[in-house]
N, C-alpha and C positions, 0 to 999 in steps of 0.2 A: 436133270433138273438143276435148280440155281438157286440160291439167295435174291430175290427179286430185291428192287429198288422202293424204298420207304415214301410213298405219297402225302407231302406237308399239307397241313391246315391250310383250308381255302381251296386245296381242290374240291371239287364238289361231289365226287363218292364217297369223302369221308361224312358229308351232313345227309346222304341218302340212304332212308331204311335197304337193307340189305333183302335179296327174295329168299325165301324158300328154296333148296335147293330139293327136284321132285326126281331129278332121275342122276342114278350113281354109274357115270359112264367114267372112258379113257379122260376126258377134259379135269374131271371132277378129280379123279386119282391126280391126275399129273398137278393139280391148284392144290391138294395136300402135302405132296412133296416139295414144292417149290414154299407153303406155310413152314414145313419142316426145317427143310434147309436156312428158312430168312429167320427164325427163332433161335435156330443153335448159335448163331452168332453170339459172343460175347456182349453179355450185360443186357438180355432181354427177357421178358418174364412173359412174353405174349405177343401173337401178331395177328389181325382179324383180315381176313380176302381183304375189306374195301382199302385198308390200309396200303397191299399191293398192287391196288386197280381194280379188283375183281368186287362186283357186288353182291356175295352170295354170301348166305349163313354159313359161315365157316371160320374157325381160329385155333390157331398151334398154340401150345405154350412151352414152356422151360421152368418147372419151378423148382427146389431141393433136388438140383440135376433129373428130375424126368421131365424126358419132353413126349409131347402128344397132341391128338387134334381133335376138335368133336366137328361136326354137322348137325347145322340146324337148332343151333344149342337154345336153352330158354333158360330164365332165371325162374326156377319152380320156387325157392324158398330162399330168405335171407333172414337172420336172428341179429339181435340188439342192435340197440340204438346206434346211429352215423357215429362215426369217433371220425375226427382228423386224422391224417395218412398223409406221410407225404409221396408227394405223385409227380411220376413224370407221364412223357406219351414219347415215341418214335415219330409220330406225325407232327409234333411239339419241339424238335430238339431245342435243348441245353435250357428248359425252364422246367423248375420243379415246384409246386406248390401241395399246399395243405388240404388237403379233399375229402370229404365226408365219404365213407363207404363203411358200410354194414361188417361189423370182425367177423360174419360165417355170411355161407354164400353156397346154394347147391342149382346144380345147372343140368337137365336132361339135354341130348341129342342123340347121335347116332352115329354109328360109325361108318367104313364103306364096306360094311357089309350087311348096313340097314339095321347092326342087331343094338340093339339099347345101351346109351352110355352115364353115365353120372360120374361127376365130377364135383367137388366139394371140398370144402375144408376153411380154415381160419387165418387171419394173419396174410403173407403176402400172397397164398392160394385165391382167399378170398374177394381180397383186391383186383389181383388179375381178371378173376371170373364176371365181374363186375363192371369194371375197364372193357374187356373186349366184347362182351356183348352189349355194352353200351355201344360199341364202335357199329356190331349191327344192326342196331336201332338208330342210326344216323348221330348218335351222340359224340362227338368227343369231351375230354375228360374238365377243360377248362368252360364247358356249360355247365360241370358239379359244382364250382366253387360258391364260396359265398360272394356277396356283391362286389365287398372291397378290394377281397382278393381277384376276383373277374377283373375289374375296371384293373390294378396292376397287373394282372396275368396277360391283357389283350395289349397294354402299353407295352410290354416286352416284346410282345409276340408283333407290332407294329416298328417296332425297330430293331428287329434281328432283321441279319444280312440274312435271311433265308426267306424271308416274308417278301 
C-alpha cells in the first residue's frame, strides 16, 4: 500500500456525501491502509477516503502520535459552544483560518471487523473528528467559516497556484 495523493478543492468527491460502506472485503482493507499510510505523513491530523478519491465512509487519523481509522463513523454527540480554531484542510493547502468547531466531539463507527468503535475527546481530537466527517458529508472546512472569513478564504483559494 501507499500514501495516496491529496485531492484539492473543486474536485468534486470532495462536495459529494460519501456511501455507507455495507460490505468489509480485500477493497475495503487495502482503502484503510493506503488512509493509514497517507495520514502518517508529517503534519497531518486526519485523512477522509473522498479526500484520496474514494467515496466511502472512511477516515485515518494521527493525533498525540496515535494513528487509527474508523468506518462508517457518525457524529453521535458534540458539547459546548463553537469556539474559533484555527484550521487548515490538505484539500486546502497553505490557508489557515478561524473555524467554529465544538471543544468535545464523540464519533461511533466500526472497524474491519464490524466490531463497535468510538472515538472522542477535546481540543485538536475534537477538531479533527469534526473536520473529517464533515469531509463525509460533502463538507469541506471553508463552508464552516463565517461570512467575512469565507469571502477572504475563497479569494485565496481563487489565487493560489493550485486552484
Amino acid at each position: 500500500m501507499t500514501a495516496r495523493d491529496i485531492r484539492l478543492y473543486g474536485d468534486p468527491v470532495l462536495r459529494t456525501p460519501a456511501a455507507e460502506i455495507t460490505a468489509i472485503d480485500e477493497g475495503v482493507r487495502a482503502l484503510v491502509q493506503d488512509l493509514l499510510d497517507s495520514v502518517a505523513l508529517p503534519g497531518r491530523a486526519g485523512v477522509a477516503a473522498p479526500q484520496i478519491g474514494v467515496g466511502v465512509r472512511a477516515f485515518s487519523y494521527n493525533v498525540d502520535d496515535v494513528i487509527g481509522y474508523i468506518l462508517n463513523p457518525r457524529v453521535v454527540e458534540v458539547r459546548g459552544e463553537p469556539e474559533l480554531t484555527g484550521e487548515g484542510c490538505l484539500s486546502v493547502p497553505g490557508l489557515w483560518h478561524d473555524t467554529p468547531r465544538h471543544p468535545y466531539a464523540r464519533v461511533e463507527g466500526i472497524d474491519l471487523d464490524g466490531e463497535p468503535v468510538v472515538l472522542e475527546g477535546e481540543g485538536l481530537m475534537a477538531q479533527m473528528l469534526q473536520h473529517e466527517t464533515d469531509h463525509l458529508d460533502g463538507v469541506v472546512y471553508l463552508q464552516r467559516l463565517r461570512k467575512d472569513e469565507r469571502a477572504r478564504a475563497m479569494k485565496a483559494v481563487r489565487e493560489s497556484d493550485w486552484f
